[in-house]
C-alpha positions as CSV (number, residue, x, y, z in Angstrom):
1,X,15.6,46.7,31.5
2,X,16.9,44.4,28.9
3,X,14.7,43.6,26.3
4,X,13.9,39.4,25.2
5,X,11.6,38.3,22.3
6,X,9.9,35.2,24.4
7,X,6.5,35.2,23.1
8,X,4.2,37.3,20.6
9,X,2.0,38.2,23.9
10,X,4.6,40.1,25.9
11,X,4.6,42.9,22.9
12,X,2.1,45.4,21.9
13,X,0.5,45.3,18.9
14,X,1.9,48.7,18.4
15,X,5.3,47.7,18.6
16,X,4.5,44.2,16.7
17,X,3.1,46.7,13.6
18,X,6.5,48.6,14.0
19,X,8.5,45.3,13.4
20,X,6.5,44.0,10.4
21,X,6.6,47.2,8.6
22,X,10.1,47.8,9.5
23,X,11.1,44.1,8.5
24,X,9.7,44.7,4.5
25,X,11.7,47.8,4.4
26,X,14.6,46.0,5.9
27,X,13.9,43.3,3.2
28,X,13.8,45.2,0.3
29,X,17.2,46.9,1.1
30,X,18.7,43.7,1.0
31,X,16.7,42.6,-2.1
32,X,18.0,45.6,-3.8
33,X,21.5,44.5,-2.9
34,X,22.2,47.2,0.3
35,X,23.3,46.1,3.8
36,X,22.7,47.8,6.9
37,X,25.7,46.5,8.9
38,X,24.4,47.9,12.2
39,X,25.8,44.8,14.1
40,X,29.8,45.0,13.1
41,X,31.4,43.6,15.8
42,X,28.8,41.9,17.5
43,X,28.4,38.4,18.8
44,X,25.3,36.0,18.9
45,X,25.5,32.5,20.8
46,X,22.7,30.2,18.6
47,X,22.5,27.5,21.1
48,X,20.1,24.6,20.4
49,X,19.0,21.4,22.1
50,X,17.0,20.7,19.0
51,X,18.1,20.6,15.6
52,X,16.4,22.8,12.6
53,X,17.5,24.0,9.0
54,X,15.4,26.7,8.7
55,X,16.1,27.9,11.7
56,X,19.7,28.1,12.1
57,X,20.2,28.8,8.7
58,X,18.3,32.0,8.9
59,X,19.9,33.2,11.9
60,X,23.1,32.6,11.3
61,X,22.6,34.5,7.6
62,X,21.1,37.1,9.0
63,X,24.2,37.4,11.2
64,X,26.3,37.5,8.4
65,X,24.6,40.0,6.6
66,X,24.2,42.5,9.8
67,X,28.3,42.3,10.2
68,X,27.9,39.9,13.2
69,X,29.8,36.4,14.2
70,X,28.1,33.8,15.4
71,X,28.5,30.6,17.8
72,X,26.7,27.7,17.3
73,X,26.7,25.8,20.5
74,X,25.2,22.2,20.9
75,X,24.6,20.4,24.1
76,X,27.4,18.2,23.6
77,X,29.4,21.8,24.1
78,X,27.5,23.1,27.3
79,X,25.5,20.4,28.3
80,X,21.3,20.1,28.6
81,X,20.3,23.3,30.2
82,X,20.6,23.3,33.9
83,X,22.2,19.8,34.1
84,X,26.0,20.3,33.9
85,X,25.8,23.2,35.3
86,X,23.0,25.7,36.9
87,X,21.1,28.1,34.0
88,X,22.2,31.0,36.0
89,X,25.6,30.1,35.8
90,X,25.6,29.6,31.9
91,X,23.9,32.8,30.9
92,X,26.2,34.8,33.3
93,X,29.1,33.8,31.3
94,X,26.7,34.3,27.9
95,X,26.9,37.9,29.3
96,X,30.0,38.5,29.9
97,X,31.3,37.1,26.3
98,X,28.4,37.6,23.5
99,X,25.8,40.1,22.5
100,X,22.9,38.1,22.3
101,X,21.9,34.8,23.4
102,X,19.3,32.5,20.3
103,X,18.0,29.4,22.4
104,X,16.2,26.6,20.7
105,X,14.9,24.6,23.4
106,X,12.6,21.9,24.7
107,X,11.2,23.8,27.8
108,X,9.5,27.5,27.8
109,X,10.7,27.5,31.5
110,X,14.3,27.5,30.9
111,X,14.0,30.2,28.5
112,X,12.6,32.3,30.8
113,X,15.2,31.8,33.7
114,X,17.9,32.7,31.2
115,X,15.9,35.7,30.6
116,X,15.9,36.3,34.5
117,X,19.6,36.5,34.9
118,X,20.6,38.0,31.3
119,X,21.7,41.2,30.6
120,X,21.5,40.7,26.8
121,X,19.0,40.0,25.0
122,X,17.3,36.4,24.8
123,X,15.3,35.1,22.0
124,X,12.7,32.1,21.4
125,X,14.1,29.9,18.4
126,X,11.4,27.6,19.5
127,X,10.3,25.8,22.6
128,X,7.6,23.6,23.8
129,X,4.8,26.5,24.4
130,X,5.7,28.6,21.3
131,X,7.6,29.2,18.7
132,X,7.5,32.9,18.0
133,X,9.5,34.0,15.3
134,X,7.6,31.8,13.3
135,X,4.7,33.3,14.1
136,X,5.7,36.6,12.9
137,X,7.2,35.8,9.4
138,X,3.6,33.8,9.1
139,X,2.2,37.5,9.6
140,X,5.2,38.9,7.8
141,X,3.9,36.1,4.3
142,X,0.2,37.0,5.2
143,X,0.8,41.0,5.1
144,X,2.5,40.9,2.0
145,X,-0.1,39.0,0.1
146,X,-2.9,39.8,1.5
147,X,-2.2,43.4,2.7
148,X,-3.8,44.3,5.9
149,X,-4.5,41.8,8.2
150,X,-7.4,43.4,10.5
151,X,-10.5,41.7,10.0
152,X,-8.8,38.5,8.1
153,X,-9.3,35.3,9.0
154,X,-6.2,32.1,9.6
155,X,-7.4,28.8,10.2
156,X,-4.8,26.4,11.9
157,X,-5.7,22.9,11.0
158,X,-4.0,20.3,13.1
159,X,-2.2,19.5,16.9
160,X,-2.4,22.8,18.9
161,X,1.0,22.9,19.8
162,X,3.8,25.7,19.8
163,X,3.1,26.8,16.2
164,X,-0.5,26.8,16.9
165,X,0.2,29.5,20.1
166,X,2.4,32.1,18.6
167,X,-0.5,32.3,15.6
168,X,-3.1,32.3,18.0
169,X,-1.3,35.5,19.7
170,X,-0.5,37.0,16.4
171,X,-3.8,37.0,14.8
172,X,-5.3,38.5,18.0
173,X,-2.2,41.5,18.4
174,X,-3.1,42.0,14.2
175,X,-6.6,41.6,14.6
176,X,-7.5,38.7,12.7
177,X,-10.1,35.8,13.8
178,X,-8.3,32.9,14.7
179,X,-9.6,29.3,14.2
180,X,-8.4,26.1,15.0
181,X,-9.5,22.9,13.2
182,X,-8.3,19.9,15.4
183,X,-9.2,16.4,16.6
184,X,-10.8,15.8,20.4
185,X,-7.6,15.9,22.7
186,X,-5.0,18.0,20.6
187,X,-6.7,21.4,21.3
188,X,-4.3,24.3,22.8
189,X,-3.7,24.6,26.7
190,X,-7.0,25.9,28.6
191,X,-4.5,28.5,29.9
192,X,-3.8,30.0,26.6
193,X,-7.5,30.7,25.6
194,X,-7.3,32.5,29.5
195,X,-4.9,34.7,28.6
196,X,-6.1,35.6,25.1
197,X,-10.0,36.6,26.8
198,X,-7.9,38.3,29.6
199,X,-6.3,40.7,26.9
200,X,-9.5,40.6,25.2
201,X,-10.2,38.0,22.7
202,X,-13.7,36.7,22.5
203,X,-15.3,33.1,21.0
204,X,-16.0,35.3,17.8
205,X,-12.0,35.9,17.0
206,X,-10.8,32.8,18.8
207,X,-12.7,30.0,17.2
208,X,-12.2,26.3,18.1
209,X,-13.9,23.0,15.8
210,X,-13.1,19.7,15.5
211,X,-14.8,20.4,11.4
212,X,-12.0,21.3,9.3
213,X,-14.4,21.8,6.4
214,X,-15.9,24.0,8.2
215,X,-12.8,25.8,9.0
216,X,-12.0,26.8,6.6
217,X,-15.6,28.7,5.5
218,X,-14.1,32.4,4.6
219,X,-10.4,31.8,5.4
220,X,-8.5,34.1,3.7
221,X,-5.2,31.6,5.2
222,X,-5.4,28.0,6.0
223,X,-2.2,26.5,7.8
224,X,-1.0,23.4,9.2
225,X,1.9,21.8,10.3
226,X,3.2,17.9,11.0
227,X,1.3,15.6,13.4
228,X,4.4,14.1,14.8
229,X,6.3,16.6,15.8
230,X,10.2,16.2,17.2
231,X,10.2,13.8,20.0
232,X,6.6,12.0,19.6
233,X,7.6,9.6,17.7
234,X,6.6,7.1,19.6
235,X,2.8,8.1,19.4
236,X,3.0,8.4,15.6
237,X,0.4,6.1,14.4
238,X,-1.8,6.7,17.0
239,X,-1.8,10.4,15.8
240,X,-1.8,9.9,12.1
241,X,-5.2,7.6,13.0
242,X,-6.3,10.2,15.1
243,X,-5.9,13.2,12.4
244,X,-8.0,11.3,9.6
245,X,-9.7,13.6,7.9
246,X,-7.7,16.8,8.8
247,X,-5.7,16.3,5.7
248,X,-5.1,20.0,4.2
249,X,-6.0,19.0,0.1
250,X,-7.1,20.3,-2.9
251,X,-11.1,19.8,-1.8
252,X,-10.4,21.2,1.7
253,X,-9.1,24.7,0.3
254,X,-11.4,25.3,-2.8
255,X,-14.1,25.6,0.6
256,X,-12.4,28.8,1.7
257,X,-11.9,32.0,-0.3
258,X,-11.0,32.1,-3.9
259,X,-7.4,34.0,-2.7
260,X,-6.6,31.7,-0.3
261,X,-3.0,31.2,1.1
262,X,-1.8,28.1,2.6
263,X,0.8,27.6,4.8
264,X,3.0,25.6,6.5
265,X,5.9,25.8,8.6
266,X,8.0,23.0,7.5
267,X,9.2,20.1,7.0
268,X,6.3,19.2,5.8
269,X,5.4,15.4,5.3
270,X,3.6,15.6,2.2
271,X,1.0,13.5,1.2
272,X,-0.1,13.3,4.9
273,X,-1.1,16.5,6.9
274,X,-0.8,18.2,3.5
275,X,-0.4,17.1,0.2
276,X,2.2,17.4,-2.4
277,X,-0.5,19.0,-4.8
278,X,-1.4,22.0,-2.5
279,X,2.4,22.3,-1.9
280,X,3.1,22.9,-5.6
281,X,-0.5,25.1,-6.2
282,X,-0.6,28.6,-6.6
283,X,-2.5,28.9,-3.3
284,X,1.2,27.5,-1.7
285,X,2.7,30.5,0.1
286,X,4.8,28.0,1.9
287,X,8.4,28.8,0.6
288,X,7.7,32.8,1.3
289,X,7.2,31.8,4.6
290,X,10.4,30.1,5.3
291,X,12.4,32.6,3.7
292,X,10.5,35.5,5.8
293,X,11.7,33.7,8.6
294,X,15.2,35.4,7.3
295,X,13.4,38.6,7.1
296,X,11.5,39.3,10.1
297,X,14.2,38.0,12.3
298,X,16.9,40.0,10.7
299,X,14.9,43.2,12.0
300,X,14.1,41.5,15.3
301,X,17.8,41.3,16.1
302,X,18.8,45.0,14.2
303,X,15.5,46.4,17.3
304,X,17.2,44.0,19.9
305,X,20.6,44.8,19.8
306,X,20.2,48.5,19.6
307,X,17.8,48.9,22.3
């Protein structure tokens, strides 16, 4: 069985623990100026339909620093996903030429027929239900500052999109409540909350307001992300009305606890869901985050690959 890295919910928390601890060891050998070139002579295809710094920077560096090439493939090279030619088609050949296959994409369901007819491993860059390796170097940034996570608390202030799953599905696997601050009509797919009380999860660690004051009562991590995210563009004042008073600010996090970290999975557009004052405050953990995404993904494609 070949092993993908979808979404946060298809691992255990067991083997979720494994990669976080094993990703700050990982880290620190590279810190300390070691390499673990466990991937010499592999390949990775990084294909995107949408574009990111953070996120193809980190990937291909972690590449580079496992002994692996990569491909950076654009639609303009393959064409959209199942258009120019059929999914199953495409990852076939994927398999046949490369060691793993990093997709970027607009739909979670084309993710998951690549997955179907792959026979390397597929991973979630981000799509339009989550965006999981974020997710984890969030946990990765939490961990490390606030040591363990069991019994913490992360509110999510703002549009309950992709970002807003994977940390809903990582704070449950790590055993942290989870609450979500966010105007009437942007809440999280009914589904998702179904899945999470399926595994589980009650109203007490899954916590949903449209008060972002009180939120963030006892947060120990307050996050947030844009309003407008890729592709709404169109609905952008509309939203930045309708998310008046969801601002993250110096007022909002003095509410929480006194060690407070705030994140925030970037680009941010300060001054709006967050401001520049936050950004630059010692509560700001926001710059560990990005550069964890480096981190934990390095030792989600070292576990992939050697599988």
């Amino acid at each position: 069985m070949v092993n993908h890295f979808l979404t946060i919910a298809d691992y255990s928390s067991e083997k979720l623990h494994e990669l976080l601890y094993q990703a700050i060891e990982l880290k620190k050998l590279y810190k300390d100026g070691g390499r673990d070139l466990c991937a010499a002579g592999k390949t990775i295809a990084i294909f995107f339909e949408k574009p990111s710094c953070r996120t193809r920077v980190s990937f291909e560096t972690l590449a580079n620093q496992l002994g692996a090439a990569t491909i950076y493939l654009k639609p303009e090279d393959v064409g959209s996903l199942g258009q120019r030619e059929p999914i199953k088609d495409l990852m076939r050949v994927m398999n046949g030429m490369v060691d793993m296959f990093v997709g970027r994409v607009f739909k979670h369901s084309d993710l998951v027929e690549l997955a179907k007819w792959a026979t390397i491993p597929v991973v979630n860059a981000l799509c339009d239900k989550y965006h999981p390796c974020q997710g984890m170097a969030d946990i990765m940034t939490a961990y490390e500052h606030l040591g363990d996570l069991k019994g913490k608390k992360l509110t999510y202030i703002g549009d309950g999109n992709n970002v807003s799953a994977s940390l809903a599905w990582a704070c449950f696997k790590f055993g942290m409540t989870f609450c979500v601050a966010r105007p009437d009509g942007y809440d999280m797919p009914a589904e998702l909350y179904q899945q999470l009380k399926s595994q589980g999860a009650t109203d007490e660690n899954i916590i949903v307001t449209t008060d972002p004051k009180a939120s963030v009562e006892n947060a120990d991590v307050i996050y947030t992300d844009t309003w407008v995210s890729m592709g709404q563009e169109e609905e952008k004042a509309k939203r930045i009305k309708d998310f008046q008073g969801y601002q993250v600010n110096m007022d909002l996090v003095k509410l929480a606890n006194d060690n407070v970290k705030v994140m925030h999975c970037l680009p941010a557009y300060r001054d709006l869901e967050i401001t520049d004052e936050v950004i630059e405050s010692p509560y700001s953990v926001i710059f560990d985050e990005a550069e964890n995404r480096l981190h934990f993904q390095r030792m989600l494609v070292k576990d992939l690959l050697q599988r």
